[in-house]
VOPAGU-2260 file (C-alpha; in pm, 1 decimal, decimal comma):
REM VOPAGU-2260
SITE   aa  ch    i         X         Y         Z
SITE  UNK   A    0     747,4    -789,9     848,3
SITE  UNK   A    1     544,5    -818,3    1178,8
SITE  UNK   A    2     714,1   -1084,0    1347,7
SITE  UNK   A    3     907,6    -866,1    1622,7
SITE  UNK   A    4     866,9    -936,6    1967,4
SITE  UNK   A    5     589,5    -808,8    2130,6
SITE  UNK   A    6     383,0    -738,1    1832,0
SITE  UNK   A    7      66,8    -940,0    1805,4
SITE  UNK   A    8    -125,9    -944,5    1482,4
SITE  UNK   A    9    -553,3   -1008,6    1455,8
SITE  UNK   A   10    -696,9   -1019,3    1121,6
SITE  UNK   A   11   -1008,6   -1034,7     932,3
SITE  UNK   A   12   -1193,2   -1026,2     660,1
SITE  UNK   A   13   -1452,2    -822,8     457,1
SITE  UNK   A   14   -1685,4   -1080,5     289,3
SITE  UNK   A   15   -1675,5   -1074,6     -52,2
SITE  UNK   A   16   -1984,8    -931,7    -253,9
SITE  UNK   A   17   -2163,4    -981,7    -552,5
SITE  UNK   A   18   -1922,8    -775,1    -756,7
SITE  UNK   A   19   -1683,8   -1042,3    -930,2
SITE  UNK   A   20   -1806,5    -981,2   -1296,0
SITE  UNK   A   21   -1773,0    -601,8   -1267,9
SITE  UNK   A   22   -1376,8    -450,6   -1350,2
SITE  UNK   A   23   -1198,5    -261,8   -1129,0
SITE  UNK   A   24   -1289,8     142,4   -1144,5
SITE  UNK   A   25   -1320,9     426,3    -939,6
SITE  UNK   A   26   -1687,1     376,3    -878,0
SITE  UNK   A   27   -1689,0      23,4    -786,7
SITE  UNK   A   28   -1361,5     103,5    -520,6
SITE  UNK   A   29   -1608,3     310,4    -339,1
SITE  UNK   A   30   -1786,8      29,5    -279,6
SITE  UNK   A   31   -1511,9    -198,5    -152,7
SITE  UNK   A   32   -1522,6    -103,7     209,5
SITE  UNK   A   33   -1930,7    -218,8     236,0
SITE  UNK   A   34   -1932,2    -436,9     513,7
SITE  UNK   A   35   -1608,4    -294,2     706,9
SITE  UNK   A   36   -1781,6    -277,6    1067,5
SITE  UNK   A   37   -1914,3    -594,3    1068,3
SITE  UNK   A   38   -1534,4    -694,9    1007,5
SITE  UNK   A   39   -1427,1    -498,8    1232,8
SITE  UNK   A   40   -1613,9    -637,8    1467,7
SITE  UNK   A   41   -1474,1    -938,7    1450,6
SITE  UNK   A   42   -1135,4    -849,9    1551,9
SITE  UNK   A   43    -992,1    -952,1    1871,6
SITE  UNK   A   44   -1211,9    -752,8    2110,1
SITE  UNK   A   45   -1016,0    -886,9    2445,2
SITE  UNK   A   46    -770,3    -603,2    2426,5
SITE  UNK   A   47    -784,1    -286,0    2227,6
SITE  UNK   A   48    -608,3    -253,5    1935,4
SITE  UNK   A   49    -337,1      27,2    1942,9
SITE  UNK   A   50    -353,9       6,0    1503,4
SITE  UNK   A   51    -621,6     -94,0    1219,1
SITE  UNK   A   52    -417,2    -140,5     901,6
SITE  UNK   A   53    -699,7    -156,2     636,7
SITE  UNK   A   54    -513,2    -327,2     341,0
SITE  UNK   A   55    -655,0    -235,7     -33,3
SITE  UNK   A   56    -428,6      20,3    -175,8
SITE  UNK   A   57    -658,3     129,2    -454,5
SITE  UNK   A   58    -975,4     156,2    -252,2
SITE  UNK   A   59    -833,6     367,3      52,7
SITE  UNK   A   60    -690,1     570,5    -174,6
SITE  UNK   A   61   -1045,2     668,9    -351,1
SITE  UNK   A   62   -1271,7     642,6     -40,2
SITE  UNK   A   63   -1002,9     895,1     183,9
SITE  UNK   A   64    -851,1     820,9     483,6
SITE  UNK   A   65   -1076,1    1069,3     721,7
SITE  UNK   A   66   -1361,0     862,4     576,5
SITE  UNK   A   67   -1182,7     550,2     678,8
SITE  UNK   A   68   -1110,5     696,3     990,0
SITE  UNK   A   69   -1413,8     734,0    1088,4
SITE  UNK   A   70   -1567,4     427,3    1021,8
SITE  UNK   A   71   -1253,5     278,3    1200,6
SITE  UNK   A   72   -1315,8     469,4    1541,9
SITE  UNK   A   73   -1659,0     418,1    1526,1
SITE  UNK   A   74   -1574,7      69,5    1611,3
SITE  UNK   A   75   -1255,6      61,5    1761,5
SITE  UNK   A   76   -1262,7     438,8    1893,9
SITE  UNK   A   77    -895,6     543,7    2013,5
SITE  UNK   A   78    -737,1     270,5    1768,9
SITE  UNK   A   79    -509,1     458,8    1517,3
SITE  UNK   A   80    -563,7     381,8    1149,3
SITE  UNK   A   81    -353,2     342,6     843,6
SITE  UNK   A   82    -418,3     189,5     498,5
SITE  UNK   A   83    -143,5      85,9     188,5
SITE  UNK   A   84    -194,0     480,5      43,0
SITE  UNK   A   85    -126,1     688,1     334,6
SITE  UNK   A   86     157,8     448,8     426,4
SITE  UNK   A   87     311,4     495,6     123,6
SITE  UNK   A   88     224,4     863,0     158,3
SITE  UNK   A   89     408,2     826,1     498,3
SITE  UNK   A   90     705,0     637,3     367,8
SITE  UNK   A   91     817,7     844,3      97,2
SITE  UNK   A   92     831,1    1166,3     339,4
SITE  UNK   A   93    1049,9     909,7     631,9
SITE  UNK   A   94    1289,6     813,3     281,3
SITE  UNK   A   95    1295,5    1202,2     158,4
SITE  UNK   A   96    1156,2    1093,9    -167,6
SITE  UNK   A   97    1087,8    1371,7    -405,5
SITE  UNK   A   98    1082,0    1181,5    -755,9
SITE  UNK   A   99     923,6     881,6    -781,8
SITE  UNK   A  100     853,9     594,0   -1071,8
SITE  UNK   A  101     545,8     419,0   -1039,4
SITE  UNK   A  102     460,1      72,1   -1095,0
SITE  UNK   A  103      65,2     -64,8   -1068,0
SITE  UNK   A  104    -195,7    -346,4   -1250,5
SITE  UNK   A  105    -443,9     -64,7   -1222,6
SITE  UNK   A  106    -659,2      49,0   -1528,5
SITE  UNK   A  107    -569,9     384,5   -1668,5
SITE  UNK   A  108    -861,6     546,6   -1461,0
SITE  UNK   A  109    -752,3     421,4   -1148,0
SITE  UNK   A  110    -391,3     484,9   -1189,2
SITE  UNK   A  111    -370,0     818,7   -1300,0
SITE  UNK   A  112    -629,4     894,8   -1003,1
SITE  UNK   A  113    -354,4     749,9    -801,0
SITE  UNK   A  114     -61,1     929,5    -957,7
SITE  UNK   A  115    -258,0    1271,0    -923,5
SITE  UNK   A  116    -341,0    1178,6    -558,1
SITE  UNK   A  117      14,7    1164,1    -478,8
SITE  UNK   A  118     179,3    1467,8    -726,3
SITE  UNK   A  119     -76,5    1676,9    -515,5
SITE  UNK   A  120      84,2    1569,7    -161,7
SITE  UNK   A  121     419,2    1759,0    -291,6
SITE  UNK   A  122     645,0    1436,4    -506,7
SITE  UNK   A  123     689,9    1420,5    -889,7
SITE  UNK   A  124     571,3    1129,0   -1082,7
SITE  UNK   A  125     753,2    1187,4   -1411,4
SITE  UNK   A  126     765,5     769,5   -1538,0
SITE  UNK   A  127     480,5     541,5   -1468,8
SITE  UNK   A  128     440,3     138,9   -1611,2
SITE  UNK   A  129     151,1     -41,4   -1565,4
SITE  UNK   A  130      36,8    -435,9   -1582,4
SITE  UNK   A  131    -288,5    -422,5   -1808,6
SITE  UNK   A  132    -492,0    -631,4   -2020,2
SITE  UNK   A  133    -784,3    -597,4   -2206,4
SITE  UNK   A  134    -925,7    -934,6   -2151,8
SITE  UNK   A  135    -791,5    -984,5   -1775,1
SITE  UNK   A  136    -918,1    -808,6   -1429,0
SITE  UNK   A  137    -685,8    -680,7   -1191,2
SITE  UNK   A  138    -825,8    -881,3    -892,4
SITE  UNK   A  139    -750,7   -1215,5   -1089,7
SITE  UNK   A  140    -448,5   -1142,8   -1268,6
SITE  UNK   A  141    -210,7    -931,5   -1022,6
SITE  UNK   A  142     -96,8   -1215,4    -773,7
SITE  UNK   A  143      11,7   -1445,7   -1111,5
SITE  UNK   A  144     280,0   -1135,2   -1177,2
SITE  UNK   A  145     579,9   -1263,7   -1132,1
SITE  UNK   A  146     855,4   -1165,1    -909,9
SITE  UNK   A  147    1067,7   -1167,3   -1188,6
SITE  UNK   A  148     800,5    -918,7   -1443,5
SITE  UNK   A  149     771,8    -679,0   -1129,7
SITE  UNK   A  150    1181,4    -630,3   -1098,2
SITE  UNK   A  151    1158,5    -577,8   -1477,0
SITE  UNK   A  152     910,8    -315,6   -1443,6
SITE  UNK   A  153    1075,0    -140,6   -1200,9
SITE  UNK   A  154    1444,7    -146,4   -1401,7
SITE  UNK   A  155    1178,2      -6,1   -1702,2
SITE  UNK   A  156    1065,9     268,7   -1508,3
SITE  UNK   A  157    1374,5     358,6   -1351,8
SITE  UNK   A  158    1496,5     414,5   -1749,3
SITE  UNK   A  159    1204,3     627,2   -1838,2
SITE  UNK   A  160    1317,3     933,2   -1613,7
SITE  UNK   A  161    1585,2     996,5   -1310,1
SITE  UNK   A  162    1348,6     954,8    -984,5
SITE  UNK   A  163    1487,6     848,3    -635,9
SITE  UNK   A  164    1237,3     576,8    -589,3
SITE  UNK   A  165     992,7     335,2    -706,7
SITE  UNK   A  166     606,1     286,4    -563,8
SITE  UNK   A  167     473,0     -64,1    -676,9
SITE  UNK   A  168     105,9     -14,3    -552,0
SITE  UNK   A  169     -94,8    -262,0    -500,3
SITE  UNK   A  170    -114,2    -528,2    -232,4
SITE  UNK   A  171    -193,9    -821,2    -437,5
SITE  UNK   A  172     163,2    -796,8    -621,2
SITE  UNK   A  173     444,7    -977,2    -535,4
SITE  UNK   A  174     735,5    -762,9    -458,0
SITE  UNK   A  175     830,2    -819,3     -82,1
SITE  UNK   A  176    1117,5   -1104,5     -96,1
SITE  UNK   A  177    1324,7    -888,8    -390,5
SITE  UNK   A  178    1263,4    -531,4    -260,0
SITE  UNK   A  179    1615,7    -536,0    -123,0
SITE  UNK   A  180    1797,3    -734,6    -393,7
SITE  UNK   A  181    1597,9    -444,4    -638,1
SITE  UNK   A  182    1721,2    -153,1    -373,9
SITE  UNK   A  183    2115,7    -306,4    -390,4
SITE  UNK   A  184    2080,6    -337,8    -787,8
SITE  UNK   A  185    1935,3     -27,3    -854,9
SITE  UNK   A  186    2027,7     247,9    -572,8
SITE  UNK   A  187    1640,9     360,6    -521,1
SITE  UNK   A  188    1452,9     333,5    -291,5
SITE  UNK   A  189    1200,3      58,4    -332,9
SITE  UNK   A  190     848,3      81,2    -164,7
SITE  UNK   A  191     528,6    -127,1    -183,8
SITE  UNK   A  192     129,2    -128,8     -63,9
SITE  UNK   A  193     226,9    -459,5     220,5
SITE  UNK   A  194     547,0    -314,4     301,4
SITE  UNK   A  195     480,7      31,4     376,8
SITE  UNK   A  196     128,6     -80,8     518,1
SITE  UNK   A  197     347,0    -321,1     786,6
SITE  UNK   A  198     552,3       2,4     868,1
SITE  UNK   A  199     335,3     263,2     883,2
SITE  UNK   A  200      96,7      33,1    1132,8
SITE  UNK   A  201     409,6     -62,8    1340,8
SITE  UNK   A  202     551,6     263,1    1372,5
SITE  UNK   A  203     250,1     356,3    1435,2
SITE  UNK   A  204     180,8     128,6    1719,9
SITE  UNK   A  205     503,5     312,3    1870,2
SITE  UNK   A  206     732,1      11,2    1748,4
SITE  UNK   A  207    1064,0     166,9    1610,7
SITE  UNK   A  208    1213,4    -188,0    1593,2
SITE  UNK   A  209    1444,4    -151,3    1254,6
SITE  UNK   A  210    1440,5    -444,5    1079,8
SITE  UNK   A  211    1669,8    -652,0     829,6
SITE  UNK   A  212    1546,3    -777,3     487,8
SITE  UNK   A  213    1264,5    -558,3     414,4
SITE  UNK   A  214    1420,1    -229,9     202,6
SITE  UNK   A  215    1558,1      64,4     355,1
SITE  UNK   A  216    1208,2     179,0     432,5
SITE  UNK   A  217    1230,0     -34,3     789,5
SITE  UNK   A  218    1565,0     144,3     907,5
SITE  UNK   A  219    1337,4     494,8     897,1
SITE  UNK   A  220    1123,7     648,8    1119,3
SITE  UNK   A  221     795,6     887,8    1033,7
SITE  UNK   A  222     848,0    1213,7     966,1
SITE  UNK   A  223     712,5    1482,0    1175,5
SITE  UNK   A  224     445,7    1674,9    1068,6
């Protein structure tokens, strides 16, 4: 998704912390972001960056992006910021979405935070599935989802109620390479935490490169505020 010309990528990497045995929650999110600036320090610091995507769906989406913000600039002042939430925030007003399915591996808590979070930026939310288990852990289990359960899940929301399109949040799942094939199949618009995160960041970044393969999503531009 961010291999155009002229768009360079840096990454890193928050290390992980003595949290493995605990489940996913809305407490522990607000923990996920502890040792962000030492991370961001470690991006390339030769040139500027013009964007900081910050990529856990679940975790932005609790902590805020002002917060984030913040903690962003304090490192990389000037840098714009975006995160999987408020790109998919972002996308559905560039697609005109105003009823949505949603698709996540998040436990109840988490989920209906989620769903809330976006019913109170203006879109409807009337059919929602969700990957759970009571033995597994969402940080284990969600990149072993198949391609093939996701599409499923998505047809299985689509039947609940009539939305327009279909959120699969979450950046661990795998949902990229069909998006499209789902988008042809069903007619909706299909967007996800990695693909609306790559979009948001390059439009962003002032790249309005469209861009074959990835959805519909990458033929639109952000909406004006």
């Amino acid at each position: 998704m961010l291999a155009l010309p002229g768009v360079a990528l840096y990454e890193s990497r928050i290390s992980s912390q003595n949290q493995q045995d605990r489940k996913i929650s809305v407490d522990l999110l607000q923990n996920t972001f502890n040792g962000l600036d030492l991370a961001l320090a470690q991006i390339n610091s030769r040139r500027t960056s013009d964007v900081i995507a910050l990529g856990c769906t679940s975790a932005a989406m609790v902590i805020g992006p002002q917060a984030l913000e913040r903690r962003v600039n304090a490192v990389h002042p000037g840098a714009r910021v975006t995160d999987p939430f408020t790109g998919i925030n972002a996308a559905l007003s560039a697609l005109g979405s105003a009823r949505l399915g949603f698709v996540s591996p998040y436990p109840r808590d988490v989920a209906e935070k989620m769903i809330a979070e976006i019913e109170g930026n203006g879109f409807e939310v009337p059919a929602a599935v969700g990957f759970q288990s009571d033995t597994g852990e969402v940080r284990f289990d969600s990149p072993f989802i198949s391609e093939r359960s996701v599409c499923d899940a998505v047809r299985r929301v689509i039947s609940q109620a009539e939305v327009d399109t279909v959120i699969v949040a979450c950046t661990q799942m795998r949902v990229a390479a069909v998006i499209a094939a789902l988008e042809a199949e069903t007619g909706k618009a299909i967007v996800s935490s990695n693909q609306a995160l790559c979009w948001h960041a390059l439009r962003l970044a002032g790249c309005a490169d469209e861009v074959d393969g990835w959805g519909r999503l990458f033929n639109a531009a952000i909406s004006p505020k």
